[in-house]
C-alpha positions as CSV (number, residue, x, y, z in Angstrom):
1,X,12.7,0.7,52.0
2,X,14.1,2.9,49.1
3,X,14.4,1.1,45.5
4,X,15.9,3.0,42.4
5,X,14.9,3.0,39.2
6,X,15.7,4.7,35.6
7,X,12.5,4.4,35.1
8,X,9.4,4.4,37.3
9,X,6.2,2.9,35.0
10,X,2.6,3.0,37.5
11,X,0.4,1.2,35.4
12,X,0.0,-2.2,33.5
13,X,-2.3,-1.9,30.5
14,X,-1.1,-1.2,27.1
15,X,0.7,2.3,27.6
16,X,2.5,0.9,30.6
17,X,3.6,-1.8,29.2
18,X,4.5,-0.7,25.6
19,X,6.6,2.4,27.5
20,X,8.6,-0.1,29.8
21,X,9.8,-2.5,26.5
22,X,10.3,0.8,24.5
23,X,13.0,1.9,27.2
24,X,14.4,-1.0,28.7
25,X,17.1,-1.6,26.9
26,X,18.6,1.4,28.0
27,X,17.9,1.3,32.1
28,X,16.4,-0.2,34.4
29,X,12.4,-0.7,35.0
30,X,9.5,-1.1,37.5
31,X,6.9,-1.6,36.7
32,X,3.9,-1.1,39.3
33,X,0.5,-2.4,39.5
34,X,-2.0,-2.1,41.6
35,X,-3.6,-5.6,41.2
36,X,-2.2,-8.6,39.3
37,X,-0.9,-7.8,35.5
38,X,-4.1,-8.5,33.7
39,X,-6.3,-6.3,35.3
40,X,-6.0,-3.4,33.3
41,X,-8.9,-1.7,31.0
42,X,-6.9,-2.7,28.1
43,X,-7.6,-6.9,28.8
44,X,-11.1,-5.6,28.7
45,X,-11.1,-3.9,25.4
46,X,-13.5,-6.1,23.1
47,X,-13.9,-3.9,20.0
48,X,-10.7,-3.5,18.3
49,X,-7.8,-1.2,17.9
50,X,-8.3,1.9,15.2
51,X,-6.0,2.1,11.9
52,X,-5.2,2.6,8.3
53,X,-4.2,-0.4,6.8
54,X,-6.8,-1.0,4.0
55,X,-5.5,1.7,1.7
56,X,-7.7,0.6,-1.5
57,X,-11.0,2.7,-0.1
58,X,-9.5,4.2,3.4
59,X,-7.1,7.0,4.0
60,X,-5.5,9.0,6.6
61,X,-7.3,12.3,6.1
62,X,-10.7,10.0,7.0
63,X,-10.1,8.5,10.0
64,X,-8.6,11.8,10.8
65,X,-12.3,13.7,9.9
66,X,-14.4,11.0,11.6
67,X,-12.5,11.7,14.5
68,X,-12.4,15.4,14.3
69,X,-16.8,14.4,13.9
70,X,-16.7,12.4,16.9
71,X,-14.8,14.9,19.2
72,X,-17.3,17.7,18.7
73,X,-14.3,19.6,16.9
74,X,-12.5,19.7,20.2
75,X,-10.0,17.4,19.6
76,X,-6.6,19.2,19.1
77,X,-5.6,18.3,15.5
78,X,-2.2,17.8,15.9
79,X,-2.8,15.1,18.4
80,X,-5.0,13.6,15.9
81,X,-2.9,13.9,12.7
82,X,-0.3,12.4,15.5
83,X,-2.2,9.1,16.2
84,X,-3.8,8.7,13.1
85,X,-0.2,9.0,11.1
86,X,1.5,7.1,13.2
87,X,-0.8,4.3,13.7
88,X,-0.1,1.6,11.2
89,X,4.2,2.2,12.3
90,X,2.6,0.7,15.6
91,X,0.4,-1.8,14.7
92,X,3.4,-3.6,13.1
93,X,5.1,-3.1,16.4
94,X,2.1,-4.9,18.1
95,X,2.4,-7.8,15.6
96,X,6.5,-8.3,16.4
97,X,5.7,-8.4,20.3
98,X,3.0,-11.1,19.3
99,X,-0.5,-9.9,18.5
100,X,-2.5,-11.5,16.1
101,X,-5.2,-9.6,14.8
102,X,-7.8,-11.9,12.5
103,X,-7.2,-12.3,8.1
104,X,-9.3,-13.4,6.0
105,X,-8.4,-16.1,3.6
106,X,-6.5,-14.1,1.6
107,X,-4.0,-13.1,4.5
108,X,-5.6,-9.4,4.5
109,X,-7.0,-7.9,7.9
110,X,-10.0,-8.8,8.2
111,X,-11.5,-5.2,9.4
112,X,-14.5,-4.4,11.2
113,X,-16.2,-1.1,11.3
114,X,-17.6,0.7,14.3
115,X,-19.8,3.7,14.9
116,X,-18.7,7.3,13.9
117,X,-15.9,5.4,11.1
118,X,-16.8,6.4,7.6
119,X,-14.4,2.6,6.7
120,X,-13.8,-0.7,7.6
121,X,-10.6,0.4,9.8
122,X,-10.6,-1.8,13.2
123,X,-8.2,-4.4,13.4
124,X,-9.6,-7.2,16.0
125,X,-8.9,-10.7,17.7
126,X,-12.3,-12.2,17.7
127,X,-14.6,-10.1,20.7
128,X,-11.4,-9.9,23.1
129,X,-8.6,-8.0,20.9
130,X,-7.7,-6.3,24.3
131,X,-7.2,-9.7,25.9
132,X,-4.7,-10.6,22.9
133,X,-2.7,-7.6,23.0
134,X,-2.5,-7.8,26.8
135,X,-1.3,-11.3,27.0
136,X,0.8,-10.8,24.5
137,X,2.7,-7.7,26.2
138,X,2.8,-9.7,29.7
139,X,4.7,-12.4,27.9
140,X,7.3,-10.2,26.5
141,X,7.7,-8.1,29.7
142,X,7.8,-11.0,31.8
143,X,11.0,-12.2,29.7
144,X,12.9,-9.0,29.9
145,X,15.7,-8.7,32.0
146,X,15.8,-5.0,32.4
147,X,12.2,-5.0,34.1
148,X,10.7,-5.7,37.2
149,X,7.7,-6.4,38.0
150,X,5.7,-5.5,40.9
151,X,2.1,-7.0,41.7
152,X,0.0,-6.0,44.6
153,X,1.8,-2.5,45.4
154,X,0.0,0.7,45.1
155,X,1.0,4.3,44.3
156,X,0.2,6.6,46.9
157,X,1.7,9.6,45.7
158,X,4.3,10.9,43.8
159,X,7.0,12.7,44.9
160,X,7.6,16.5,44.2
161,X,9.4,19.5,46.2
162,X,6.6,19.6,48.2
163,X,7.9,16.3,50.0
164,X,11.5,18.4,50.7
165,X,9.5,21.1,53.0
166,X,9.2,23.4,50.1
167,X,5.7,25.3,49.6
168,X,4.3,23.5,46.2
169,X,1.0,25.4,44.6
170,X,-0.8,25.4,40.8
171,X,1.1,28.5,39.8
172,X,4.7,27.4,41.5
173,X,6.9,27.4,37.8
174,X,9.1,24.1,37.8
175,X,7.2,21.5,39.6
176,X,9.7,18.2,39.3
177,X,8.9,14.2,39.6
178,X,11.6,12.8,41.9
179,X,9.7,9.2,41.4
180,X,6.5,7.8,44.2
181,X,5.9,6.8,47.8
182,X,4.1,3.1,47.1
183,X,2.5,0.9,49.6
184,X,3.4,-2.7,49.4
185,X,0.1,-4.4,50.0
186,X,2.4,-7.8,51.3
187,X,4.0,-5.7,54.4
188,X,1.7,-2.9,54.9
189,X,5.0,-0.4,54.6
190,X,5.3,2.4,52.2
191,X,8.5,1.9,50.0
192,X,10.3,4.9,48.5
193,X,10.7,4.2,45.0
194,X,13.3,7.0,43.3
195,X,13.5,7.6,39.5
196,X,14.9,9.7,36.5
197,X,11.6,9.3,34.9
198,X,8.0,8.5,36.3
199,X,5.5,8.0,33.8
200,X,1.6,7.7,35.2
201,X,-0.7,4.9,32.7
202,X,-3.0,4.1,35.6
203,X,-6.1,4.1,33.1
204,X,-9.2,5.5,33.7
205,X,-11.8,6.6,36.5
206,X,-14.8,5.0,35.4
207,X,-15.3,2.9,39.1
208,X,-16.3,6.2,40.8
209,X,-19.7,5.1,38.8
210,X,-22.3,2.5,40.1
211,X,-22.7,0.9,37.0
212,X,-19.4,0.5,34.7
213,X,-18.3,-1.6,32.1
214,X,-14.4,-1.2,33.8
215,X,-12.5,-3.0,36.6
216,X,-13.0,-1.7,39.8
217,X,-9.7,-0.6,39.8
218,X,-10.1,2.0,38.0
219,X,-10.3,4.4,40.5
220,X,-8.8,7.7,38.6
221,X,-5.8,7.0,40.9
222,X,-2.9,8.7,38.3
223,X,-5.0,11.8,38.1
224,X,-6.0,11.8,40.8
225,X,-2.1,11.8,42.8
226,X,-1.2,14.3,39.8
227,X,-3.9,17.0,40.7
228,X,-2.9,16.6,44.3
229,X,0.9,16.8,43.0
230,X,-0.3,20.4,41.4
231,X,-0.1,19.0,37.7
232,X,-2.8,20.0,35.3
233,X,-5.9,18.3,34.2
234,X,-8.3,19.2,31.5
235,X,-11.6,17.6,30.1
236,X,-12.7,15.6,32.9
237,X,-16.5,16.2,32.3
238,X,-16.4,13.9,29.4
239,X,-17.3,10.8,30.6
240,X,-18.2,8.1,27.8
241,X,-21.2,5.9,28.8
242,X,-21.1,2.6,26.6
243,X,-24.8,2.4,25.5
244,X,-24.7,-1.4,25.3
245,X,-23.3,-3.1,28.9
246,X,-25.4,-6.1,29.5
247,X,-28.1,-5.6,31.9
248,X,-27.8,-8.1,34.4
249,X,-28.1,-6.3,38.0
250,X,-25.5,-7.6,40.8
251,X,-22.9,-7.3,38.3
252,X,-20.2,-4.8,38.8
253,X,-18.3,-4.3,36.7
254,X,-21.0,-4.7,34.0
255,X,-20.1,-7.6,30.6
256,X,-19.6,-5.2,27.5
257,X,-21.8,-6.0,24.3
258,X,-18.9,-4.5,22.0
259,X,-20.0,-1.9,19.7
260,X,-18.6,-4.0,16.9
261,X,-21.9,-5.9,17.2
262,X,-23.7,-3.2,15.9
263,X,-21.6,-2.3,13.2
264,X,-22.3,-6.5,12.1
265,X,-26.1,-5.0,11.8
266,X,-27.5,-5.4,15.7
267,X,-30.5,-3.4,16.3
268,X,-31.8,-1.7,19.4
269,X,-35.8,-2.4,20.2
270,X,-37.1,-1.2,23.1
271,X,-38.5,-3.8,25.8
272,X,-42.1,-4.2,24.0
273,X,-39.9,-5.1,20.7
274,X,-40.2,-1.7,18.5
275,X,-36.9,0.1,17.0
276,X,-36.9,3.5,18.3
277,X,-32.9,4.9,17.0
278,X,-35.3,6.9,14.1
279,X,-36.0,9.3,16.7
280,X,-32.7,10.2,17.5
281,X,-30.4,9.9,14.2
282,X,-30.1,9.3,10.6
283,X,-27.8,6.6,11.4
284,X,-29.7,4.6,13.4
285,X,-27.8,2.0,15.7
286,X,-24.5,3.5,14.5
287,X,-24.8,7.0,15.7
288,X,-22.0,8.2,17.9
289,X,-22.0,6.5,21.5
290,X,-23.0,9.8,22.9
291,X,-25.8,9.7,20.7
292,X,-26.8,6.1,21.2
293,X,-26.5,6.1,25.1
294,X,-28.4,9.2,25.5
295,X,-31.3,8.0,23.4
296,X,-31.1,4.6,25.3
297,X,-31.6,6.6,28.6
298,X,-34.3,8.8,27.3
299,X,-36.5,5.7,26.1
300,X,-35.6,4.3,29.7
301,X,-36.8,7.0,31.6
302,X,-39.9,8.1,29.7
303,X,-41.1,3.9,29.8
304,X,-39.3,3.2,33.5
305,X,-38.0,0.6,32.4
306,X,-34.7,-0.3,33.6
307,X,-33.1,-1.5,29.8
308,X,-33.8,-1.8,26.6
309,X,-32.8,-4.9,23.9
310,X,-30.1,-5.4,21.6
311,X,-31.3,-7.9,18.9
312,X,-28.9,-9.6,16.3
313,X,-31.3,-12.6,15.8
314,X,-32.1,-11.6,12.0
315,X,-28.4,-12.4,11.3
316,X,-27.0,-15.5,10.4
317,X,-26.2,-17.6,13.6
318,X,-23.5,-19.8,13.1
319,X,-21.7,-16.4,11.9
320,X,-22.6,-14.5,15.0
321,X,-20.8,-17.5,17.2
322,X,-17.8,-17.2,14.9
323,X,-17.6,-13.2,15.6
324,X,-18.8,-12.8,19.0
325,X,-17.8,-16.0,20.9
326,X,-17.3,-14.8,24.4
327,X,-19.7,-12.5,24.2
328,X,-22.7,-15.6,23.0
329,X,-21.2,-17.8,26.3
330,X,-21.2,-15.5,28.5
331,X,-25.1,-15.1,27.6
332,X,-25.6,-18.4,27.1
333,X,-24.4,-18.6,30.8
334,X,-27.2,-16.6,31.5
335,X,-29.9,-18.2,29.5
336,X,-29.8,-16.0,26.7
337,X,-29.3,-17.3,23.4
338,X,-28.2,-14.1,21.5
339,X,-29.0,-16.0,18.2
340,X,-32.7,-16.7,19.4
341,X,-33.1,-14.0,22.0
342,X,-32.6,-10.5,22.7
343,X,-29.7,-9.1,24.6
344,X,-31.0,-7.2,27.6
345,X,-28.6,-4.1,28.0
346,X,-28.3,-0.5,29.8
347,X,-25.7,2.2,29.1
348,X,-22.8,1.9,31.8
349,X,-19.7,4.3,32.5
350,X,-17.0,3.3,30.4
351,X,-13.7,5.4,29.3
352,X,-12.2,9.2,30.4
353,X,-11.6,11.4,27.4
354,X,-9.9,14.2,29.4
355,X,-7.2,13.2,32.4
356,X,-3.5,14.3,32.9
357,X,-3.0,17.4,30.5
358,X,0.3,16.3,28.1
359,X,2.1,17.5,24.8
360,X,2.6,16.0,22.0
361,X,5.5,13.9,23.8
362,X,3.4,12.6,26.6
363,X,4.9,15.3,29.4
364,X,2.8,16.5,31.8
365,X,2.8,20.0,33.3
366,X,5.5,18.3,36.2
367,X,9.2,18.1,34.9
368,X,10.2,14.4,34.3
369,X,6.6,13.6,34.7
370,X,4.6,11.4,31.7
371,X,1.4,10.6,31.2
372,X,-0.2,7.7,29.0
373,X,-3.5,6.0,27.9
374,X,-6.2,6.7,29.4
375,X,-5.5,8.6,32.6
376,X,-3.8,11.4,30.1
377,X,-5.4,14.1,28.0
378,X,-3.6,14.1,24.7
379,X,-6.5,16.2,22.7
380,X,-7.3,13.7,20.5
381,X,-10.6,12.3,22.1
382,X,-11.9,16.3,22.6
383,X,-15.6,15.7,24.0
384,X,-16.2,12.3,22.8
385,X,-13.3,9.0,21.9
386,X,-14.4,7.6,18.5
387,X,-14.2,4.1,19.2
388,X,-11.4,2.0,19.0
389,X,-8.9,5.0,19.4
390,X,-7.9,4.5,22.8
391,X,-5.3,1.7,22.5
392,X,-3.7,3.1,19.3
393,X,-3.4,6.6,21.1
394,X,-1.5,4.7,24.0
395,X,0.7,3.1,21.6
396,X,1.2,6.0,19.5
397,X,2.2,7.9,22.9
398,X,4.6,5.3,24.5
399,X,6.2,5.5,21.5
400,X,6.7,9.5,21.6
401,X,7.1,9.3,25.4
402,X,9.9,6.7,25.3
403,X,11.8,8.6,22.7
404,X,11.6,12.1,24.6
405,X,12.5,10.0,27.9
406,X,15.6,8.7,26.8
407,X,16.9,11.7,24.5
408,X,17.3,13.4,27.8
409,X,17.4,10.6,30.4
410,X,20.9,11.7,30.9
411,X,20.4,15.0,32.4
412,X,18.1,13.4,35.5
413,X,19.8,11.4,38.6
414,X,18.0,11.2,41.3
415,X,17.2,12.8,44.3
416,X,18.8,11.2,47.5
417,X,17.0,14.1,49.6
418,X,13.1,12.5,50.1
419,X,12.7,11.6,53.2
420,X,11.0,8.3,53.7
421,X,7.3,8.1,54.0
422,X,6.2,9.0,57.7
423,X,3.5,7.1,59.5
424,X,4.6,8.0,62.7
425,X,1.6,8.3,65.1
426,X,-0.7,6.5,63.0
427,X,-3.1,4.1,63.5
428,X,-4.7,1.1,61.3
429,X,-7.6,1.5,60.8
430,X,-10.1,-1.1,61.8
431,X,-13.6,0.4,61.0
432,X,-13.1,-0.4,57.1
433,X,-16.9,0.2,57.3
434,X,-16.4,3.6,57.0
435,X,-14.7,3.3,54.0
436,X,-16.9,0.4,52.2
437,X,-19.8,3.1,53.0
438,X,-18.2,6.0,51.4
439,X,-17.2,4.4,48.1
440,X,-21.2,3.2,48.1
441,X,-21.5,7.3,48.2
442,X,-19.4,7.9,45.7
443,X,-21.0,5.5,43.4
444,X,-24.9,6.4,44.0
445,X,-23.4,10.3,43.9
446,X,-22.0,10.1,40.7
447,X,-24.6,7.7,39.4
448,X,-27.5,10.2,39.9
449,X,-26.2,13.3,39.3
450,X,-23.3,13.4,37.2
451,X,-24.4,10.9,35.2
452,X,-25.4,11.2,30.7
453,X,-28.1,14.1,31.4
454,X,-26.6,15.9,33.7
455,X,-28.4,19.8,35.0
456,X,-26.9,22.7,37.3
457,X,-29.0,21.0,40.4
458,X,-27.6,18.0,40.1
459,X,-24.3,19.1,39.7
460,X,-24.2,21.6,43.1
461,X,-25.6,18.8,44.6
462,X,-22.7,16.3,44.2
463,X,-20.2,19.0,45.0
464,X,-21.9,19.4,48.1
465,X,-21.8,16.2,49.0
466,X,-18.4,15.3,48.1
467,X,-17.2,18.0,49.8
468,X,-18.7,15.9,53.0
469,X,-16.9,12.8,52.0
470,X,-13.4,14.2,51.1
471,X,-13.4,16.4,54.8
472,X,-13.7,13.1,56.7
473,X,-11.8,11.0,54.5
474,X,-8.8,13.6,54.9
475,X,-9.0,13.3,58.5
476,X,-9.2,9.6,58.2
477,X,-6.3,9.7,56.0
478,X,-4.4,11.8,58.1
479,X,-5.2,9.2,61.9
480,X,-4.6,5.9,59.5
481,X,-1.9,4.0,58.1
482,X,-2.1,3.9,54.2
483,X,-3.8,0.9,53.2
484,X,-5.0,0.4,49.2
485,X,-9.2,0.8,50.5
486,X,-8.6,4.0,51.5
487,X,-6.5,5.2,49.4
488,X,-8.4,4.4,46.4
489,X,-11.5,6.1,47.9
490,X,-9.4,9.2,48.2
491,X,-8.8,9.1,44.5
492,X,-12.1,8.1,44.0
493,X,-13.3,11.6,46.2
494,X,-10.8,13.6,44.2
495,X,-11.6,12.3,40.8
496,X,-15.4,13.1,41.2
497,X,-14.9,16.2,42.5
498,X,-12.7,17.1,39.2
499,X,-15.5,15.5,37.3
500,X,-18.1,17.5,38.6
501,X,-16.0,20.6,39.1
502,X,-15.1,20.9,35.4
503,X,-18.7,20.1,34.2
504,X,-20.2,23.0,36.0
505,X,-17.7,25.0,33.9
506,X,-19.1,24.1,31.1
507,X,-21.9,26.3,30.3
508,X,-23.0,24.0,27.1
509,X,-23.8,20.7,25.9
510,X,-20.9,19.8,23.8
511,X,-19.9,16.3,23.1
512,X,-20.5,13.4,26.3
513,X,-21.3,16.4,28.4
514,X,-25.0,16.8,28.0
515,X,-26.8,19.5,30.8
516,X,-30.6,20.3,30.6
517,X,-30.0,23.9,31.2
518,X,-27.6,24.9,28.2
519,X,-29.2,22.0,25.7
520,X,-27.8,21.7,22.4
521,X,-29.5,23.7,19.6
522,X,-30.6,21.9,16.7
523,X,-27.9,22.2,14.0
């Protein structure tokens, strides 16, 4: 079946979502995800969302330095000055599609403040601000006309020249985005869905990991179709690990512990009860993620034990229950009473600070091509996201992207050439073993070798055996019909191969990219 569309969103998390009602007025909309509409990264966003708003004691120019800090001076500064500018223009935008952030009794925002901020800057909903903006942006797509709305179907690819016979490669000057080939999960078939503009807000990657705080549908599919498509990517060796994912093994994805819980005085002990965040940095349990995971891991490793402890007991408990609510019943759950007892918790993979290279208008390297959130590289994490800055960046983004879309949306029509997907001689394939087993790979691959400490050993040796896995998952590929398995473990092969690839490039530790072999000198 072909469907046409003005415009062609994959993706239903914040930058998805804020693009589609930013254009919609103007054309027509689909909007695809993978899975149902809340299961995006951004529903599971705890902390808070980054901004200016207190201007008494905070200012532009310092959230623009603690993020320049946190990047490892990286970060491209226009992308930052970007964000960081245009941030509180957004949150107001969040607050007319109906987000309520928390006030205090005096009506002003009542701000928390993270690691690597210098001021109280995040703007929050309790413990589950992604939760409220995502609910919030599902309600007001869900009552737009203009967009529709499709659950259950999965990109596959997008569409280029290549798909017209022509030969496509990294250096071919021109690539264009004629819209995707997506599998609707319902029939089996793979629909041709046409466009003027695609834009790709997929999210992150952070599945291809054993243990990760993210849905398991975050399988770096948007990169991962873009890289195949020829498009560029950038950065993908910085992998934040969230220090603080609650250790409770069989869980996958792993329960957060939001960083905001530090930042309300939590302090990491080890398991026999003794602080040990003195050894690693001046500011203790607020150190930079990077910092704080990699110290966590070290303590592990050196004791063998298998987590350390996140204690908050000292504070006052009837105002922990007010700030952390889901966070104290999901331990309660567990028989932890986080006002009594420590919080058992390990580092876990957690967000993508490179992806989908774009300008400062979202555009990736492939014409009529966007990228958003997460699965883009903006520049403004560089090797480490301070926290909180993902969702503004997406917001901040949709907002550039949507503007640049529709000042030239009237130069595209589309392309009634692509052939419809061909599945001729194909079989389905009924040994879904095979796949099951791979993504297992995957996981325990990345897991072990590509993980906080990473070394030139380990490195070669995941290459080597992705290489394994991506040969027989081609020709498996190749013999099947498309089904949403197999096609995420694809991605998932293609994803850690880019990981992997570009952190053997780096011949330093800079940033979330840590190697024994080039260690960081002591500054």
């Amino acid at each position: 079946m072909v469907r046409k569309f003005d415009f062609l969103v994959i993706g239903s998390g914040i930058a998805g979502m804020s693009f589609a009602l930013k254009v919609a007025h103007k054309g027509k909309v689909a909007l695809i995800c993978k899975a149902g509409l809340e299961e995006a990264n951004t529903f599971f966003a705890q902390g808070g969302i980054a901004s200016v708003t207190n201007l008494a004691v905070d200012n532009f120019e310092k959230h623009i330095e603690d993020t320049m800090i946190a990047g490892d001076w990286i970060s491209d500064r226009t992308a930052v000055e970007k964000v960081v500018r245009n941030a509180p223009e957004q949150i107001n935008e969040l607050i007319k599609w109906g987000v309520n952030f928390d006030k205090k009794d005096n009506g002003d925002f009542d701000l928390h403040k993270e690691g690597g901020h210098s001021e109280f800057r995040i703007l929050h909903h309790k413990d589950n601000t992604g939760a409220e903006i995502q609910d919030s942006l599902i309600e007001t797509v869900k009552n737009h006309p203009n967009i529709t709305v499709f659950e259950n179907f999965f990109a596959v690819e997008i569409i280029t020249q290549h798909h017209l016979g022509i030969i496509v490669t990294r250096y071919t000057p021109g690539i264009k985005c004629y819209g995707a080939y997506v599998l609707n999960e319902a029939t089996g078939e793979v629909d041709t869905f046409l466009s003027k503009v695609t834009v790709m807000a997929t999210g992150g990657c952070e599945a291809v990991y054993r243990n990760t705080t993210n849905p398991l549908v975050a399988t770096g599919d948007g990169i991962a179709m873009v890289y195949r498509a020829k498009g560029a990517v950038n950065d993908m060796e910085f992998i934040q690990f969230h220090p603080t994912a609650l250790f409770h093994p069989g869980d996958r994805p792993s329960f957060l512990i939001t960083e905001a819980m530090r930042g309300y005085g939590a302090v990491l002990r080890t398991q026999d009860g003794k602080e040990f965040m003195q050894k690693y940095d001046s500011r203790l349990s607020l150190a930079p993620r990077d910092i704080v995971a990699r110290a966590i891991d070290n303590e592990m490793k050196q004791r063998g034990d298998d987590h350390v402890y996140l204690d908050v007991t000292h504070k006052d408990p009837e105002e922990t229950k007010k700030h952390f609510p889901n966070i104290y019943k999901k331990c309660l759950s567990l028989g932890i009473d986080i006002t009594k007892d420590y919080i058992p918790v390990a580092p876990a993979a957690h967000y993508l600070c490179g992806g989908i290279t774009v300008d400062l208008d979202g555009q990736s390297s492939i014409r009529r091509l966007y990228a958003l959130g997460e699965c883009s590289c903006t520049g403004l994490h560089g090797g480490n996201r301070l926290a909180s800055n993902s969702l503004i960046e997406a917001v901040v983004y949709a907002d550039a992207a949507a503007k640049h879309a529709l000042s030239v949306l009237e130069r595209y029509d589309f392309n009634e050439d692509i052939p419809e997907w061909n599945d001729e001689g194909t079989i389905s394939t009924e040994e879904r073993v095979l796949i099951t087993q791979s993504m297992k790979e995957v996981n325990q691959i990345m897991e072990s070798y590509v993980g906080i400490v990473r070394s030139n050993l380990r490195l070669t040796r995941a290459w080597n055996r992705l290489d394994i896995l991506y040969e027989e998952t081609e020709k498996l590929f190749k013999s099947s019909k498309a089904t949403r398995e197999l096609c995420e473990l694809r991605n998932m092969i293609n994803v850690g191969y880019l990981i992997t690839r570009q952190a053997m490039e780096r011949k330093e530790s800079r940033g979330l990219h840590y190697t024994i072999d080039y260690p960081r000198k002591k500054e």
